[in-house]
C-alpha positions in Angstrom: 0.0 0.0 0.0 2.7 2.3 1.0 4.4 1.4 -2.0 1.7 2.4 -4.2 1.0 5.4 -2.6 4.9 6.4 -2.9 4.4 5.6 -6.8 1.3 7.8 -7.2 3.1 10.7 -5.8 6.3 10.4 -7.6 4.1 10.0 -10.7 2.2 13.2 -9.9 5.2 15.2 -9.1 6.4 14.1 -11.9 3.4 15.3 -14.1 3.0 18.5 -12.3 6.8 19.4 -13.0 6.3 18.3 -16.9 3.2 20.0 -17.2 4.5 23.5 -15.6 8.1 22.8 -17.7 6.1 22.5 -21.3 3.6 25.9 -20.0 6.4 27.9 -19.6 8.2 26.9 -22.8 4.7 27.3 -24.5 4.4 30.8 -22.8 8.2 31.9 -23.8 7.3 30.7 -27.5 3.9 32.8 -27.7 5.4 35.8 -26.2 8.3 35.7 -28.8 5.9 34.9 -31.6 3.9 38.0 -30.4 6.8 40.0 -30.2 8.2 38.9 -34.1 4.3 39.9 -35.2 4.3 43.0 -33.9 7.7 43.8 -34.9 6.7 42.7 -38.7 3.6 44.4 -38.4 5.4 47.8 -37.3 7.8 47.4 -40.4 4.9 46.8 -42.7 3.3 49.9 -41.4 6.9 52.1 -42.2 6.6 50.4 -45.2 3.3 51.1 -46.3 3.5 55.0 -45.5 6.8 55.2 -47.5 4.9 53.5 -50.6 6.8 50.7 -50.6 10.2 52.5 -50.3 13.2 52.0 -47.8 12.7 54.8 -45.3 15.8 57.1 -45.3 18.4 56.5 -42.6 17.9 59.2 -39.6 20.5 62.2 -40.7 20.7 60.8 -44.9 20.1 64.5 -46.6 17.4 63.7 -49.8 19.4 66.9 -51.7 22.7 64.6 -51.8 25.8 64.7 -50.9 26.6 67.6 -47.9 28.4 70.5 -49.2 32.3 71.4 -49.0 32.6 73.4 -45.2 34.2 77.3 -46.0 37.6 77.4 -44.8 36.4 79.6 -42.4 33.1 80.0 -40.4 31.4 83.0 -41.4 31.2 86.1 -38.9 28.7 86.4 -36.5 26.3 89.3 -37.1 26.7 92.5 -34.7 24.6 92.6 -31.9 23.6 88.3 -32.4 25.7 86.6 -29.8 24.9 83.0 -28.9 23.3 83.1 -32.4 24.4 80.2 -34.7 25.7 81.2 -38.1 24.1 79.8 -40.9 25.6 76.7 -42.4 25.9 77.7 -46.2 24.1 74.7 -47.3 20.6 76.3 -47.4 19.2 74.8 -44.4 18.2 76.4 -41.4 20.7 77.2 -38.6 20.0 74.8 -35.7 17.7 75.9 -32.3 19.3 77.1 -29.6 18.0 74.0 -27.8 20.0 71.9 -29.7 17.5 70.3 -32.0 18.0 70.6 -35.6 15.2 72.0 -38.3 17.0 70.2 -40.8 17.0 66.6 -40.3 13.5 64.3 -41.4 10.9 63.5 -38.7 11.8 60.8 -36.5 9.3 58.8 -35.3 8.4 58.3 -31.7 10.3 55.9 -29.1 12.6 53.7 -29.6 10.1 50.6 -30.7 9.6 52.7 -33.7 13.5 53.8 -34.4 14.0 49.9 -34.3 11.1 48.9 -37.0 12.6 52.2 -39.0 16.3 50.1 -38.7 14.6 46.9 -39.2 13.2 47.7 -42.4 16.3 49.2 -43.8 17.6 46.1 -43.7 14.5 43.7 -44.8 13.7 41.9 -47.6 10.4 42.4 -49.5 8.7 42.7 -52.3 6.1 45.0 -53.6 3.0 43.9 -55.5 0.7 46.2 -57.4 -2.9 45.3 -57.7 -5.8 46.1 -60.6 -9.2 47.1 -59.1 -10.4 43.3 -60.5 -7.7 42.0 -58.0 -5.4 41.0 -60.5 -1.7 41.8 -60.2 -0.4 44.6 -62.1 3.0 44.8 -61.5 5.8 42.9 -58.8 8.6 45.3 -57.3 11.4 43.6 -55.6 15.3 45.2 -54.3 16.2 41.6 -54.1 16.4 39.7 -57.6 18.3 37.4 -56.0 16.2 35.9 -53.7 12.5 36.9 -55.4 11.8 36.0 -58.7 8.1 37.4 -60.6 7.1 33.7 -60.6 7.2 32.9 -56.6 6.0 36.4 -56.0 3.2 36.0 -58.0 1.7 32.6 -56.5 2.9 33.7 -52.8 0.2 36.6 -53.8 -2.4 35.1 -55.3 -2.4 32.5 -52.2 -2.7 35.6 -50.0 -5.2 37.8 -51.7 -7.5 34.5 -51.8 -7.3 34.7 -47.9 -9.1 37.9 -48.1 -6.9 39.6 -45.4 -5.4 42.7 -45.0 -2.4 41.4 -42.5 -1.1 38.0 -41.5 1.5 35.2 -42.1 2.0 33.3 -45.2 4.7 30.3 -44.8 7.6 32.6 -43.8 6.3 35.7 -45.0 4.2 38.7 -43.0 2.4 40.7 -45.8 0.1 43.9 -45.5 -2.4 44.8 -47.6 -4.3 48.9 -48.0 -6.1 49.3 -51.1 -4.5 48.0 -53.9 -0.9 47.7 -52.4 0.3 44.3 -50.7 3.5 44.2 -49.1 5.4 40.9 -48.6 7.9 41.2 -45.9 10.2 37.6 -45.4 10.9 36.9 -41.9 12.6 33.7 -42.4 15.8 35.0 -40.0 13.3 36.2 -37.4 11.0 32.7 -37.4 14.3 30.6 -38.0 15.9 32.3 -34.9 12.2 31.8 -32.6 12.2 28.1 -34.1 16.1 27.6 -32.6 14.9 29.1 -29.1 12.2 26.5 -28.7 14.6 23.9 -29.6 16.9 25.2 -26.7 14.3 25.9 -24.3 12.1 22.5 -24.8 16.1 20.8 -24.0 16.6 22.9 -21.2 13.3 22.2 -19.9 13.5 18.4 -20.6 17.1 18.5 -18.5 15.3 20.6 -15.6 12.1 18.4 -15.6 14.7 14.9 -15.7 17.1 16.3 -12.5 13.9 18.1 -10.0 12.1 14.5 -11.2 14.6 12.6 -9.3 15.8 14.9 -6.8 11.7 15.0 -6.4 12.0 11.1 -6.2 14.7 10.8 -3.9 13.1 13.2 -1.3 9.8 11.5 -1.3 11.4 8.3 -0.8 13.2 9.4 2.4 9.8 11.3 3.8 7.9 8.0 3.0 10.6 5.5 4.5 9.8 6.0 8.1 6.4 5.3 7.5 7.0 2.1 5.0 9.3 0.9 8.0 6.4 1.5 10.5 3.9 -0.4 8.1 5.9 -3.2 7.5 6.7 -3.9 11.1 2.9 -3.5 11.8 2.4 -6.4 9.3 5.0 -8.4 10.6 3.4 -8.2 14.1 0.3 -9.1 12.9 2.2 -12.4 11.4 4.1 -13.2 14.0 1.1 -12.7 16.5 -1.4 -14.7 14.5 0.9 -18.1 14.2 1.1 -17.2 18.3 -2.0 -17.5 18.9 -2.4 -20.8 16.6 -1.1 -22.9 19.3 -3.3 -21.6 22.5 -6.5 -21.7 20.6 -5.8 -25.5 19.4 -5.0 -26.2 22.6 -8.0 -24.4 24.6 -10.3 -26.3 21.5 -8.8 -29.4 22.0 -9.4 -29.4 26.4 -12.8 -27.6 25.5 -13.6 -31.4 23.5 -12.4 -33.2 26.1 -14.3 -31.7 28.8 -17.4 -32.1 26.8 -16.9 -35.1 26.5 -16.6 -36.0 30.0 -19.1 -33.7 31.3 -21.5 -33.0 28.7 -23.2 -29.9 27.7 -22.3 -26.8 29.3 -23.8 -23.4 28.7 -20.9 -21.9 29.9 -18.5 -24.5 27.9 -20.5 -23.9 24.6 -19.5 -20.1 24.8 -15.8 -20.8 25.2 -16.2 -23.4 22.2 -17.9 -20.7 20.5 -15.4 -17.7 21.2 -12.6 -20.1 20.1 -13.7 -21.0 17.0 -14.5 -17.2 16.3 -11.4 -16.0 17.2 -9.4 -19.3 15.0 -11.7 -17.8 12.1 -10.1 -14.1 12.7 -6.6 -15.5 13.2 -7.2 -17.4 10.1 -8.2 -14.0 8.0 -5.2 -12.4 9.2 -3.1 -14.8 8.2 -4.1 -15.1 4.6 -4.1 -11.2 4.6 -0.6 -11.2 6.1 0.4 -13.8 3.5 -0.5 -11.9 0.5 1.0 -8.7 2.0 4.1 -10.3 2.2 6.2 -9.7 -0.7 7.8 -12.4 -3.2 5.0 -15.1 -2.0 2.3 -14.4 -4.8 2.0 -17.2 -7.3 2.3 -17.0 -10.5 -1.1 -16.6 -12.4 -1.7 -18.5 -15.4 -5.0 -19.1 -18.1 -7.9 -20.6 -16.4 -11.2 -21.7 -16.8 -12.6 -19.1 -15.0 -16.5 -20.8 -16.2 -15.4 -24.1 -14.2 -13.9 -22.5 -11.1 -16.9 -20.8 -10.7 -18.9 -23.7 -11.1 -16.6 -25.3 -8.2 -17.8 -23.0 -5.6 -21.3 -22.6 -6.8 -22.4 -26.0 -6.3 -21.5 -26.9 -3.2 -22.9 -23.9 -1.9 -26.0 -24.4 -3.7 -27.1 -26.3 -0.6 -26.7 -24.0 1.8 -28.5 -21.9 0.4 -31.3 -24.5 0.5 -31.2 -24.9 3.4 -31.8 -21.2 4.8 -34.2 -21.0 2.7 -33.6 -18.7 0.1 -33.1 -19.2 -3.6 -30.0 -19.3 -5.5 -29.0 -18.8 -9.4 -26.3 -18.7 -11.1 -25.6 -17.6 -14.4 -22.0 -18.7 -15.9 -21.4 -19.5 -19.9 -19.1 -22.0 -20.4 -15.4 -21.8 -21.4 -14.5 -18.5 -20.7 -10.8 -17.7 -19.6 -9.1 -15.4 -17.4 -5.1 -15.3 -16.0 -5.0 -15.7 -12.5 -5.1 -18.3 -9.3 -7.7 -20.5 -9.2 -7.6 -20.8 -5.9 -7.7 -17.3 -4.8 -10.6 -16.5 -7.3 -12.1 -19.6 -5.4 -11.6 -17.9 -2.2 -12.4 -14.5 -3.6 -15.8 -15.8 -4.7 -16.6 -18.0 -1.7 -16.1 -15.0 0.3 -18.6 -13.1 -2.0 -21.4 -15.5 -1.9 -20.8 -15.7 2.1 -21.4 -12.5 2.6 -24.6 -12.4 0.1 -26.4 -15.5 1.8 -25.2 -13.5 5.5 -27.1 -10.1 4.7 -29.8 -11.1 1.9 -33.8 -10.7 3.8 -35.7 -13.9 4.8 -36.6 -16.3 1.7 -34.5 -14.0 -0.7 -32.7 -14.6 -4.1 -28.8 -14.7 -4.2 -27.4 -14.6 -8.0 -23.8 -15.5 -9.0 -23.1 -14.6 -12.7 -20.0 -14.3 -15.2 -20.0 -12.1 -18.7 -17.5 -11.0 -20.7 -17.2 -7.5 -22.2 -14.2 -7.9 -24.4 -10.6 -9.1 -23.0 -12.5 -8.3 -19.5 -14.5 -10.6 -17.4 -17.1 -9.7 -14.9 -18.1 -11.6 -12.1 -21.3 -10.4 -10.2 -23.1 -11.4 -6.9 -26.0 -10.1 -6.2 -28.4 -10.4 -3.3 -32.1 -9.0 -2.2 -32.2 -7.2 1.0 -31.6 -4.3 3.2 -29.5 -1.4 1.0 -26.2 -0.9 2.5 -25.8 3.5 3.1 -24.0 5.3 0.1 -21.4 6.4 3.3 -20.8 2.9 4.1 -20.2 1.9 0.6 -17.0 3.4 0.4 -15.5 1.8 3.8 -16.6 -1.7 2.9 -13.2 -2.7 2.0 -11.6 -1.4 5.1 -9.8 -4.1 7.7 -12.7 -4.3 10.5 -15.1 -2.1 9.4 -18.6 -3.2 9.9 -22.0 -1.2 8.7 -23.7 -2.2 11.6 -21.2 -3.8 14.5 -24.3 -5.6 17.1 -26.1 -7.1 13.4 -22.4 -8.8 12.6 -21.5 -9.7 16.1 -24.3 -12.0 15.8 -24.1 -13.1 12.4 -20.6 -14.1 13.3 -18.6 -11.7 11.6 -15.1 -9.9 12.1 -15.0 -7.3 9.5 -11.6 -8.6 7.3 -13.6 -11.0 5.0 -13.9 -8.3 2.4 -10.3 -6.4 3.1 -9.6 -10.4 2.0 -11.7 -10.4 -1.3 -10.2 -6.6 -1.7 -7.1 -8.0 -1.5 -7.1 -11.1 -4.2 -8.1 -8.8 -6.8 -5.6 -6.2 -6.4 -2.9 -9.0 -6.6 -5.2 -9.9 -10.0 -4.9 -6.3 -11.2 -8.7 -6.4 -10.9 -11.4 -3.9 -9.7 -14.3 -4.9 -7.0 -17.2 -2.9 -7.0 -20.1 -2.5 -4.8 -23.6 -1.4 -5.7 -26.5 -1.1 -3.3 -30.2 1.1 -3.8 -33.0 0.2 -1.9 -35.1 -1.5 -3.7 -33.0 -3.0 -6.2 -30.6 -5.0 -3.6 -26.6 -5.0 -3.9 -24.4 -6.4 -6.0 -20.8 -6.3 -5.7 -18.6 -6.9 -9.1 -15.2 -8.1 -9.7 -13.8 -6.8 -13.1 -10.6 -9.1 -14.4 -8.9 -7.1 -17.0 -8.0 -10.3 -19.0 
């Protein structure tokens, strides 16, 4: 159990930390993919209000090349101190403040100084459009790397989108009126491509080393309590084959004296006690047995149809003769890998606890189906619903739904922790189902 429990929370620290690992590479990829499309989408912008042109570089005179300085800077005016002289080129002098009339606009912040730089330095192409849509002409700086042909198709493929901005393979295009921009970002996606690559490694690496560092601390916090559970189960062994040999001995004088002095009230309780209490040392031996590790046999295919059949009819009488009725409902040759003795046990342990708890002159039903590789095997018996809160203790060591009812009826509470037990070590799942009304069944579910 403890080991199990140690395995489920390895397995979900281990998903959490993968799970967090791939969000944040996810998130570090969608913020750099925003980034690259709003960076495109500023440069197709530049772009478009420059008709298509490079924008000039901040300073770049449009008049050409600057003038010759004079070997000498002219005089300064009488009575115009701290007034710059004029430059002889035809612009304006600069402001006292510093800033000069003569250079070009400059856009605002530094986002748009770096689209400005960014398209300098871009490749693109220009296409033209007809009012019908058609393409008139295709403009392209780069020869080299655009020719009219993959223009052409890269543009028809985006005017049939019917959008004005967006991504075609590695190209962001922009489209006003009848100008459409194709701007390659093959560096920029290349470069966000190589990050993932570096971050989904890194994160792989990080998720690998906190997975077993994760492991390894688990397994110290859990090893106190795996060392407390296993000495608990080896007290419950070693107790039980104690008290073996004082109940067969108490049983054995308990004979004798009734034999000598006949019936006893008081020596009928003691015989009674003992054999309850063998019974109860007997469940926790088998329970101690299969807890212990390296002591399981090894399943194999069986007639699951004929080891049913083994335990039904011999129990068949029983049932007769408290008076109830009992069906069973088991095709023949179907298979399952297992122990046929434990599924025995399992389903005499079952039926025992149908015929104990099923109402006067009621029906107990064993049955066995197949729903693909699985097999289910079903007991069902009328009588008194069992509470949906109990339902999910039924499986617990001792617990009992009503403690007086199963002092009387003779039980101890471990006879389903058994049946529990068996089909874990079968990989199977056991069920219970209970409405008023309807009665309960309880379902064992073998996955092959």
């Amino acid at each position: 159990m403890i080991r199990k429990l140690k395995e489920r929370i390895v397995i979900l620290v281990v998903l959490g930390l993968t799970l967090s690992s791939v969000g944040l590479v996810l998130a570090i990829h969608y913020m750099n993919m925003q980034t690259i499309n709003t960076q495109m989408r500023s440069v197709l912008n530049i772009l478009m209000v420059n008709d298509g042109k490079r924008p000039i570089s901040w300073g770049q005179a449009e008049a050409g090349p600057p003038k010759e300085p004079d070997a000498a800077p002219p005089e300064m005016p009488e009575g115009k101190e701290g007034v710059a002289p004029d430059r002889g080129d035809g612009t304006p002098p600069p402001k006292p403040d510093g800033s000069d009339n003569g250079s070009p606009a400059r856009p605002d912040g530094e986002k748009a100084l770096e689209a400005r730089n960014i398209a300098d330095l871009s490749n693109y192409c220009i296409v033209r459009l007809n009012e019908d849509e058609t393409i008139a002409s295709v403009e392209s700086d780069r020869t080299d790397l655009y020719n009219d042909e993959q223009i052409t198709l890269t543009a028809t493929a985006i005017i049939e989108t019917g959008r004005s901005f967006g991504r075609y393979g590695n190209n962001y295009y922009l489209r006003q009126n009848n100008l459409l921009i194709i701007l390659d970002a093959t560096i920029d996606l290349n470069n966000a491509a190589s990050f993932l690559r570096t971050a989904e490694i890194i994160a792989l690496i990080q998720t690998v080393l906190l997975s077993v560092g994760a492991g390894l601390l688990i397994h110290r916090l859990v090893k106190p309590v795996d060392e407390a559970v296993e000495k608990q189960k080896q007290f419950v062994w070693d107790a039980s084959h104690e008290l073996k040999t004082p109940l067969a001995v108490i049983s054995a004088n308990a004979e004798v004296l009734s034999g000598e002095i006949g019936e006893n009230q008081s020596l009928s309780y003691i015989q009674s006690e003992v054999e309850r209490t063998d019974h109860l040392v007997q469940n926790l031996l088998s329970l101690a047995r299969m807890e212990k590790n390296g002591e399981k046999k090894k399943h194999e295919r069986i007639n699951l149809s004929q080891t049913l059949l083994s335990v039904a009819l011999p129990f068949e009488g029983v049932v007769f003769e408290k008076g109830k009725l009992f069906e069973t409902d088991i095709p023949e040759d179907l298979y399952c890998i297992g122990d046929a003795e434990k599924i025995k046990e399992l389903t005499m342990i079952l039926l025992s606890n149908a015929l104990k708890y099923s109402d006067e002159g009621g029906t107990i039903r064993l049955s066995l189906s197949k729903h693909g590789e699985k097999r289910l095997v079903s007991v069902f018996n009328t009588g008194e619903a069992i509470p949906p809160e109990a339902q999910k203790r039924l499986f617990d060591r001792f617990y009992r739904v009503d403690s007086s009812r199963n002092r009387e009826l003779g039980g101890n509470g471990l006879g389903l922790a058994i049946a529990k037990a068996i089909a874990d070590e079968h990989h199977a799942r056991i069920d219970v189902s209970s409405q008023a009304g309807s009665g309960t069944t309880f379902t064992v579910v073998f996955p092959h």
